[in-house]
C-alpha positions in Angstrom: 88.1 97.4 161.6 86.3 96.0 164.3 85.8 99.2 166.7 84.2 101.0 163.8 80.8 98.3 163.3 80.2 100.9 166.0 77.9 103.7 164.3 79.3 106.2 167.1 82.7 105.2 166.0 82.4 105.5 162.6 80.6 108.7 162.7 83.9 109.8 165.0 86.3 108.9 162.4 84.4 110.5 159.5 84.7 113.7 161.7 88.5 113.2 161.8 88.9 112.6 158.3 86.6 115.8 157.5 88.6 118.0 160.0 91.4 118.1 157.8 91.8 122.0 156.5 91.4 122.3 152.5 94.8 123.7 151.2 94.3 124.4 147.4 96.7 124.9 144.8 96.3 125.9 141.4 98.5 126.6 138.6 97.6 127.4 134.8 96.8 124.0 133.1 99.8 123.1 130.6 97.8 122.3 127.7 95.4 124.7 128.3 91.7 125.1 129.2 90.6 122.3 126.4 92.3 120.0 128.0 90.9 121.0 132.1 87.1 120.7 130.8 88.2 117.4 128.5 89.4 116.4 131.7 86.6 117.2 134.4 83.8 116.1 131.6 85.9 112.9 132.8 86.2 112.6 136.1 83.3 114.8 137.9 80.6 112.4 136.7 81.7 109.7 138.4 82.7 107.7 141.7 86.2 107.7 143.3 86.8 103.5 142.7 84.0 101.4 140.8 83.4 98.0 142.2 85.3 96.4 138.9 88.7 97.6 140.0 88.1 96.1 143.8 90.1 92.9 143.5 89.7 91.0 147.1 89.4 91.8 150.9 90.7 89.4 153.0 92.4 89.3 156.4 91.8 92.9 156.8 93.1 94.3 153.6 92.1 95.8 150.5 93.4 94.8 147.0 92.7 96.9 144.3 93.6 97.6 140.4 94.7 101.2 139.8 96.6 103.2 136.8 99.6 104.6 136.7 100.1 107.2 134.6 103.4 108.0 135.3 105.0 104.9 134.0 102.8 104.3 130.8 99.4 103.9 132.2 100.0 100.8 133.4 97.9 99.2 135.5 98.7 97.9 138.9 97.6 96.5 142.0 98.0 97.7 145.1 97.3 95.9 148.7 96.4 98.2 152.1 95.2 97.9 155.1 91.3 98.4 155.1 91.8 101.4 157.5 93.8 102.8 154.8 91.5 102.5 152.2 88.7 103.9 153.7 90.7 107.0 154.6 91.6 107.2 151.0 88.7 106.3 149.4 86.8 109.1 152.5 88.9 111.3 151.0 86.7 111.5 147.9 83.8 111.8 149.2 82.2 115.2 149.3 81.6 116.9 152.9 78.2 117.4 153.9 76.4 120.6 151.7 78.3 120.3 149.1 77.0 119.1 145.6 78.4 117.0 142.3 78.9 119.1 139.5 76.6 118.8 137.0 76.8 120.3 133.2 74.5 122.4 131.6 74.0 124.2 128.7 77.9 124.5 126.6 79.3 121.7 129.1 76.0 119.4 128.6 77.9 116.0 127.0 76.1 115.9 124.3 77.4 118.0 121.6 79.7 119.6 124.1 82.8 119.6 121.3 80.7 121.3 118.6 79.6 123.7 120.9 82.7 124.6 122.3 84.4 124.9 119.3 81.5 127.2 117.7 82.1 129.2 120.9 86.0 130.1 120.3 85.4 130.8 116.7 82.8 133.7 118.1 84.9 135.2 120.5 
């Protein structure tokens, strides 16, 4: 972790990790669209890892609490090397230009169910 105190390093290694070409793949959701905006009112407001799940650095790694869903939501820790959890963690954050998204109107929060739901009994 030392060479990237550096500014000029570290600005060379946030180039690397944003050359990486964008290969997307999408598939209809299995429990519909419901579920994809119950889901992304989740997620998009927030930030890859909050500071509560960070469990210790130390000797050049990274501890941290994470959920796995595939075995019961069960949380777990896992240990990395701090290079590897910047590159993970760099991998969340948003290349230069591009914006959060932010809800308006239908997808506002508040009252976002009723109006949803008043929606698909109109159409």
């Amino acid at each position: 972790m030392a060479p990237l105190a550096e500014p000029a390093a570290f600005h060379q290694f946030l180039v690397t990790l944003r050359a990486s070409d964008w290969v997307v793949y999408a598939k209809s959701p299995f429990a519909g669209p419901t579920q994809v905006l119950e889901y992304l009112g989740r997620y998009t407001p927030r930030v890859a890892l909050s500071n509560d799940r960070l469990v210790r650095m130390a000797d050049g790694q990274v501890r941290f609490r994470w959920k796995d869903y595939a075995h019961g939501n069960r949380v777990k820790t896992m240990t990395l090397p701090a290079a590897e959890f910047l590159r993970r963690f760099l991998l969340h954050v948003l290349p230069g230009g591009f914006v959060r998204i932010r809800h308006f109107g239908l997808l506002a929060n508040r009252g976002r169910t009723a109006k949803l739901a008043r929606l698909l009994l109109i159409l």
